[in-house]
C-alpha positions as CSV (number, residue, x, y, z in Angstrom):
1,X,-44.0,-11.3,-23.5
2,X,-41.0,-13.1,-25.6
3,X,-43.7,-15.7,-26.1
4,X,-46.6,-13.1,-28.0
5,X,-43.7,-10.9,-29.8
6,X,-41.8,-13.7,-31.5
7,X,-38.5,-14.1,-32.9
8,X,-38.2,-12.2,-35.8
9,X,-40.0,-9.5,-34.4
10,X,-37.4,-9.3,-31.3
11,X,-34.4,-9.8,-33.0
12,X,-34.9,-6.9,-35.5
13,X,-35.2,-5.0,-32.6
14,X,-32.4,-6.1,-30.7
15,X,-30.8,-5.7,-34.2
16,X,-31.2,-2.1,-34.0
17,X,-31.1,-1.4,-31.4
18,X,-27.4,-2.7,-31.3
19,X,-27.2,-1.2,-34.4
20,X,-28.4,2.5,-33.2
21,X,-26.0,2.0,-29.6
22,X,-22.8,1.5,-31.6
23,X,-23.6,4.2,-33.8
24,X,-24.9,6.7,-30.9
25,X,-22.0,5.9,-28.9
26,X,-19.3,6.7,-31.6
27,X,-21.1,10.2,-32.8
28,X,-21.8,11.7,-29.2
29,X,-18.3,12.2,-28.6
30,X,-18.0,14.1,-31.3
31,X,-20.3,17.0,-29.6
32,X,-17.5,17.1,-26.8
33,X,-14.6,19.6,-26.8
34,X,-11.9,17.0,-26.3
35,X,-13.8,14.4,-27.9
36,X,-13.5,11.0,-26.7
37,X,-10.6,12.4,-24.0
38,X,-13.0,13.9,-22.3
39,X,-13.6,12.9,-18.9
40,X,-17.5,13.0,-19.6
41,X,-17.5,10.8,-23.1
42,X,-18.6,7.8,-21.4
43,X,-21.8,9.3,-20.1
44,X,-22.2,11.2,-23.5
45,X,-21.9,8.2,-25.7
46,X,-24.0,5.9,-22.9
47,X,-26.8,8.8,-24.1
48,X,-26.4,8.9,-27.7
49,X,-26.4,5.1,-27.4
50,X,-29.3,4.8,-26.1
51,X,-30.9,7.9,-27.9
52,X,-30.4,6.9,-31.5
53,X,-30.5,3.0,-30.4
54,X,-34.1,3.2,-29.2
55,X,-35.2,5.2,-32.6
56,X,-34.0,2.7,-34.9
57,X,-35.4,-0.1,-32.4
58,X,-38.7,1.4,-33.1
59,X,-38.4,1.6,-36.7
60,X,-37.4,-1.8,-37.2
61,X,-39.8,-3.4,-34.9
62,X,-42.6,-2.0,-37.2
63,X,-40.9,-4.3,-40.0
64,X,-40.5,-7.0,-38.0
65,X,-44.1,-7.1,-37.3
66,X,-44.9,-6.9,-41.2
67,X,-42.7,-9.7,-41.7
68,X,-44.2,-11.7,-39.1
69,X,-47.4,-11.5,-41.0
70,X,-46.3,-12.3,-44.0
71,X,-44.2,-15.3,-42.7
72,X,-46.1,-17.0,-39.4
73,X,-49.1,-18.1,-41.3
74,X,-49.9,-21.5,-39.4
75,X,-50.1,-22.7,-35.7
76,X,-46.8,-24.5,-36.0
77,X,-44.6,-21.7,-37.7
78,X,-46.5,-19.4,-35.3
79,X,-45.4,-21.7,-32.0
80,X,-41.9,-21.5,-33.4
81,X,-41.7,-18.4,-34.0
82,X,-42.8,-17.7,-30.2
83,X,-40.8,-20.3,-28.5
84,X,-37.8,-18.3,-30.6
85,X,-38.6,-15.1,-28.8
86,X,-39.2,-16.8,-25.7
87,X,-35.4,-18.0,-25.7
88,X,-34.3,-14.6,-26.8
89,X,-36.0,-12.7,-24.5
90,X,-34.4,-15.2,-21.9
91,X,-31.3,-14.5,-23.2
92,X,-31.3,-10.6,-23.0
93,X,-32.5,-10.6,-19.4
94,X,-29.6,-12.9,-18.8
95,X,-27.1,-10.8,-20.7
96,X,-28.6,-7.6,-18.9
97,X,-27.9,-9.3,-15.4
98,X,-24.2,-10.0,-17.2
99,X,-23.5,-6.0,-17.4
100,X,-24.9,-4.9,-13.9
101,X,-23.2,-7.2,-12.6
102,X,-20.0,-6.5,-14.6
103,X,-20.6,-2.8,-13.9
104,X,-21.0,-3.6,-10.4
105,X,-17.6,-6.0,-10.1
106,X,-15.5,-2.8,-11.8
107,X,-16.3,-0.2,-9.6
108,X,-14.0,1.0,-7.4
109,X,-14.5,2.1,-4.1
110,X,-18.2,0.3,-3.7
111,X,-16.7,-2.8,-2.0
112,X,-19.8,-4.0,-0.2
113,X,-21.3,-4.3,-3.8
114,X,-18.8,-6.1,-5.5
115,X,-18.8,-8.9,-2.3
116,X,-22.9,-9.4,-3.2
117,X,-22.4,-9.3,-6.7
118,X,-19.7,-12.0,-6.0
119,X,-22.1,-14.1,-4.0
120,X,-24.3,-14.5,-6.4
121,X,-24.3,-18.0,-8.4
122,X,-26.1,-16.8,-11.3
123,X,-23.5,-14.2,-11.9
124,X,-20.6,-16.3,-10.6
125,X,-21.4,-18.8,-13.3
126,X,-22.2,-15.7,-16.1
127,X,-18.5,-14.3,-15.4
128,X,-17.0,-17.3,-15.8
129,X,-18.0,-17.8,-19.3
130,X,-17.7,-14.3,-20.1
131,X,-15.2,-12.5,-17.9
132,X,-16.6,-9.0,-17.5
133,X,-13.7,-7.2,-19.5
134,X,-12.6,-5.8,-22.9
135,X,-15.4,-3.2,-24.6
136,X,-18.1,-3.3,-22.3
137,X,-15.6,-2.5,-19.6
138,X,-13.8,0.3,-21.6
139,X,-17.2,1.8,-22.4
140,X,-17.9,2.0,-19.0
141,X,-14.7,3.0,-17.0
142,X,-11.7,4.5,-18.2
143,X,-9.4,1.8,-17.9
144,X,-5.9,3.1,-17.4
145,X,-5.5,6.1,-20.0
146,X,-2.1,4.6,-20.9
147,X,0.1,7.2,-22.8
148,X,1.4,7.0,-26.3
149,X,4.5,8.8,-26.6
150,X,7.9,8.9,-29.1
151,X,11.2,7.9,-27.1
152,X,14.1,5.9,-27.8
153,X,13.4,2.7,-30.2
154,X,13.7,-0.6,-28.8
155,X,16.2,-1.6,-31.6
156,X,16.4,-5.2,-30.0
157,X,15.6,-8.7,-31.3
158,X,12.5,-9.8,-31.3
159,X,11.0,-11.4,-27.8
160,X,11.3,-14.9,-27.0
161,X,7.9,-16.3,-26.5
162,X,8.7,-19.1,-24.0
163,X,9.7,-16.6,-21.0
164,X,5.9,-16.4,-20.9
165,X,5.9,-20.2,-19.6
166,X,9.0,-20.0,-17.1
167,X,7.8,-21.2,-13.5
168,X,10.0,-18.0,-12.0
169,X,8.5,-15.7,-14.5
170,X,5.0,-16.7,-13.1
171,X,5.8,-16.9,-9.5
172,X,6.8,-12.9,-10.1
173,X,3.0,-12.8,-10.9
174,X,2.0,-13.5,-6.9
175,X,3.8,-10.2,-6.5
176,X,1.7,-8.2,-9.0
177,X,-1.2,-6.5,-8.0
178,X,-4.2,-4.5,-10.0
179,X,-5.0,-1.1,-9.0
180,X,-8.5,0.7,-9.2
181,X,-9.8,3.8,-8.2
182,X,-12.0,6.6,-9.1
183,X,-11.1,9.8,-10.8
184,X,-13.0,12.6,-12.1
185,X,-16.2,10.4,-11.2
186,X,-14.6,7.5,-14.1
187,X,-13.0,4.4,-13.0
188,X,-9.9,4.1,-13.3
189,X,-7.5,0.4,-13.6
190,X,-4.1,0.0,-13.9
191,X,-1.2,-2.0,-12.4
192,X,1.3,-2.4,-9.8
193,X,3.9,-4.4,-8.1
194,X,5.2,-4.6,-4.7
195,X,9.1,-3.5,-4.6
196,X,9.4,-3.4,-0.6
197,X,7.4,-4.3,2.4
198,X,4.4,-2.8,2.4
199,X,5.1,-0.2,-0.5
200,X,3.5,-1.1,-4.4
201,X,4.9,0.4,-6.9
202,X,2.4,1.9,-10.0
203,X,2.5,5.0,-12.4
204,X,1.5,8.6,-11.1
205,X,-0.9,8.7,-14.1
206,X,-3.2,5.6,-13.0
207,X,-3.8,7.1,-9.6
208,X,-4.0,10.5,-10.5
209,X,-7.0,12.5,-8.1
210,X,-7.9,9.4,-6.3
211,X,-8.7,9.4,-2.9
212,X,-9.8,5.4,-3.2
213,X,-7.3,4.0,-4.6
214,X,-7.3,-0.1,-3.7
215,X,-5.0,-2.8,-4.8
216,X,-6.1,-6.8,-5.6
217,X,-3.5,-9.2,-5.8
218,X,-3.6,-12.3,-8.3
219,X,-4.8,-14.4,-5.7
220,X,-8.0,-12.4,-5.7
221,X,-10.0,-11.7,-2.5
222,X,-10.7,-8.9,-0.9
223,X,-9.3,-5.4,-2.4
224,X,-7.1,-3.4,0.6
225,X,-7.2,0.1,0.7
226,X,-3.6,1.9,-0.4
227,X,-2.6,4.9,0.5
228,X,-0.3,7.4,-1.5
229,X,3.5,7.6,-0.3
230,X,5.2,9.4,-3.5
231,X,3.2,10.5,-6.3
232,X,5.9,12.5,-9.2
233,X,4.2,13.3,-12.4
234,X,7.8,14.2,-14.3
235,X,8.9,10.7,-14.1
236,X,5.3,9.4,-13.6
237,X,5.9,7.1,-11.1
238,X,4.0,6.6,-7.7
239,X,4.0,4.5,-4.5
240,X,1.4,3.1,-2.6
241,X,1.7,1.6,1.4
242,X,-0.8,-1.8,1.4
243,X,-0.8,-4.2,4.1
244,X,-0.5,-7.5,2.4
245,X,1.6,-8.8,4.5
246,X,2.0,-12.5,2.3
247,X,3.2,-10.8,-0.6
248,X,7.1,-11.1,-1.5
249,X,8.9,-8.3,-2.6
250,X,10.3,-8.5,-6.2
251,X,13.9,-8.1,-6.1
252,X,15.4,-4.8,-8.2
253,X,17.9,-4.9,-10.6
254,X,20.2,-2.2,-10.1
255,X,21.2,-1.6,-13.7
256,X,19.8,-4.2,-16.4
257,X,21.4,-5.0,-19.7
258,X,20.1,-3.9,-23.0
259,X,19.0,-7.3,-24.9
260,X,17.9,-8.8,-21.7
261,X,14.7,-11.1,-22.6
262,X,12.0,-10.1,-20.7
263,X,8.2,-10.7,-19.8
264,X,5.8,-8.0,-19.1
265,X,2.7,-8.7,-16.0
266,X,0.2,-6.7,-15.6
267,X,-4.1,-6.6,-16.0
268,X,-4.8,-5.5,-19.7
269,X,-7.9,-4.1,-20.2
270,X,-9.2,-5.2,-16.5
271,X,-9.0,-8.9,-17.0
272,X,-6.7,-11.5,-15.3
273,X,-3.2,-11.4,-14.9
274,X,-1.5,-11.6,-17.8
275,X,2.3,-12.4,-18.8
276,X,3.5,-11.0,-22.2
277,X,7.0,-11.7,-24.1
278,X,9.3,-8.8,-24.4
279,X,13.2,-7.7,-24.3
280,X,14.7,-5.5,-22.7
281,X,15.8,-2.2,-24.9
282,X,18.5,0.5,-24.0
283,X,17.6,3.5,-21.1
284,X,18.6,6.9,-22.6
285,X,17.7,10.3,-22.1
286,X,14.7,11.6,-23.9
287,X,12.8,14.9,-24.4
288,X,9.0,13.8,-23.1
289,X,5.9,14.8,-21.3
290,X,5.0,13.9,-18.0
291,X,2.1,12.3,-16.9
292,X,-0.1,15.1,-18.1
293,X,0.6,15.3,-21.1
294,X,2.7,18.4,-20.1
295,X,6.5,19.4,-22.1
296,X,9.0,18.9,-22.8
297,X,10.7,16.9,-20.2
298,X,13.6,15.8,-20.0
299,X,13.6,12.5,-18.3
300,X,15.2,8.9,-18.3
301,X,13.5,6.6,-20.4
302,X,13.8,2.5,-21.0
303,X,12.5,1.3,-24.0
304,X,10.7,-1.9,-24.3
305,X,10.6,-4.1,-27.4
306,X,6.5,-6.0,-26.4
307,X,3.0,-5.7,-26.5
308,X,1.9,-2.9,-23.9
309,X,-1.8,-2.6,-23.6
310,X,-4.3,-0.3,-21.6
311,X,-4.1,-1.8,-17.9
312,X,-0.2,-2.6,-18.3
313,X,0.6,0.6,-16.8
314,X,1.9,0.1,-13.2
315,X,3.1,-3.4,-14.1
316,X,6.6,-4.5,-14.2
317,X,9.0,-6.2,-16.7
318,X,11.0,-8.8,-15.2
319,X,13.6,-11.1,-16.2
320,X,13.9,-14.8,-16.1
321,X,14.5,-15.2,-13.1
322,X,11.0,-13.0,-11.8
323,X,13.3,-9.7,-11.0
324,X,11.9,-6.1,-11.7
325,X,13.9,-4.8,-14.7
326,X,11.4,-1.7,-15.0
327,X,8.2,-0.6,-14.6
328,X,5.7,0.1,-17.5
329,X,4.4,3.5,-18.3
330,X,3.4,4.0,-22.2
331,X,3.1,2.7,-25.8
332,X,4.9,3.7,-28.3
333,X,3.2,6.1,-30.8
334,X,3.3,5.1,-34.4
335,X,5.5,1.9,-34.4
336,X,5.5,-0.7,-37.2
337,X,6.8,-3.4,-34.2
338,X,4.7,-3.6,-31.2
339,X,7.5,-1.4,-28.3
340,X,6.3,0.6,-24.6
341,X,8.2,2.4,-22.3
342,X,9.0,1.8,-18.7
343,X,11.0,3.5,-15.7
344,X,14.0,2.5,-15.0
345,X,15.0,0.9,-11.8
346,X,16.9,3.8,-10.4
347,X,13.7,5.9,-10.9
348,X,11.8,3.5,-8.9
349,X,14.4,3.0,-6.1
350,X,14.9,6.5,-5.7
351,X,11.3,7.2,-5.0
352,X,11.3,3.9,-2.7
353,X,13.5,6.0,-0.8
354,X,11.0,8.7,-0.9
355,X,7.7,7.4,0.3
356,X,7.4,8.3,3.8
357,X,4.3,9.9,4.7
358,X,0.7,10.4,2.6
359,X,1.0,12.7,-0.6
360,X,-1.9,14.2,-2.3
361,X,-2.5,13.1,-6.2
362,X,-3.5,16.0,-7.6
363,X,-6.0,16.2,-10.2
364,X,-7.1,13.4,-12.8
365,X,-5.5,12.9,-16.2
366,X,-8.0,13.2,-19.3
């Protein structure tokens, strides 16, 4: 079929077809109450996508088939042309296997199909070359709806970029896991480390109305099922009990200095684990929200002088030596120097102190 359509008749339609998917899926939002918040955008932009894709696909594939005449006028252009949309055609159904199975590899809860999507050496080889994150991902799940909020500035220097390559500050990554779940039928990825035995430590906001929930350490293999100890939206911060029973602890400091250079670990926009620079700012006080989105709060806040993306949430900052300093929670909103937000350590210990028997979540964030 790639063979009798040709090149330039396929690739003006893939053309807009790309073309009508990016505009459908930024304009369907729009029809939404809460716009692209809304718990249902995904599906509505997949639509519109689609929608306005196929009717520009249409219209272009008309010209494409006037400009074939006009152009192919002899057996040779004619076999070159058709050899080209052989190749393409080749190339989509590849690139279509690519998002099933990157679909399939980032949905929680469906284990048995992510362990035959990883079987397969077709795929296996595809995610290698193109690991199944960034936009096509965040299109399709709601990766960690990471808050952006105003607190205390992180009036620090600026991070030292070789705490990124310290052999302590990596070894802390064996103790960082990535959390997925489902919530209000949308994926949902975040971040977490383990501060005791048996007990991960996340934000309330990346497990919020999960009943799913499953954690995957660096090492990869198999995803084990968590269940909820402490969930507190004020301070959004959560716990989880796993059974990995290989995985250290990362020691806690009680109360870490302002200044204090400093890595954050986490799984930014679903990919691998990944260490970012950052220092350490001061822990004040602050009028906030919770994990809702609900205020004003008051609550303790530690201020982060870094790079803190979707997927950090959950994930700790740590210090040279691989010890928590604090635990991730937001961006900052409307900053001229990239900053976040974390919980402090005597947050997190005092809901380690906490988690004792299965909480409920309560409902999912927007």
């Amino acid at each position: 079929m790639g063979y009798q359509q040709g090149l330039i008749v396929g690739a003006l339609t893939l053309a807009g077809f790309a073309a009508g998917a990016f505009i459908g899926g930024r304009l369907a939002p729009v029809l939404l109450e809460d716009g692209s918040r809304s718990p249902y955008a995904p599906l509505v932009a997949l639509a519109g996508a689609l929608l306005i894709g196929g009717m520009i696909a249409v219209v272009l594939e008309s010209v494409g088939q006037e400009a074939r005449g006009r152009l192919v006028r002899d057996q040779a252009s004619a076999v070159v042309d058709g050899a080209g949309g052989a190749v393409l055609l080749a190339a989509l159904a590849l690139g279509l296997v690519w998002v099933a199975g990157a679909v399939a590899l980032h949905t929680p809860g469906e284990r048995d199909l992510r362990r035959t999507v990883q079987r397969s050496a077709i795929l296996r080889a595809l995610n290698d070359i193109l690991p199944p994150s960034g936009p096509l991902i965040n299109t399709l799940n709601r990766i960690d709806p990471t808050p952006r909020i105003r607190g205390p500035a992180a009036n620090v220097p600026a991070p030292d970029a070789a705490i990124a390559r310290d052999p302590d500050v990596d070894a802390a990554g064996a103790s960082v896991v990535k959390v997925l779940g489902t919530a209000c039928g949308l994926g949902v990825v975040g971040s977490g480390w383990m501060a005791a035995p048996g007990l991960v430590v996340t934000n309330a906001h990346v497990i919020a109305g999960q009943s799913d929930t499953t954690v995957t350490p660096r090492a990869g293999g198999p995803e084990v099922g968590a269940t909820p100890v402490h969930y507190e939206p004020r301070n959004d911060i959560a716990v989880l009990r796993v059974s990995l029973p290989g995985m250290r602890p990362l020691s806690i400091v009680p109360d870490p200095a302002s200044g204090t250079s400093a890595a954050v670990l986490g799984y930014p926009n679903n990919g691998p684990l990944t260490i970012s620079p950052a220092r350490l700012g001061t822990t004040e006080r602050a009028v906030s929200q919770d994990s809702y989105g609900r205020g004003p709060v008051q609550r303790r806040i530690t201020a982060v002088r870094g790079r803190v993306r979707s997927g950090n949430s959950g994930g700790p900052v740590v210090d040279g030596a691989g010890r928590a300093l604090a635990t991730v929670f937001a961006a900052a909103l409307r900053r001229k120097r990239p900053q976040g937000f974390a919980v402090p350590n005597s947050v997190v210990r005092r809901a380690l102190g906490r988690s004792r028997r299965p909480v409920d979540t309560g409902p999912c964030t927007r």
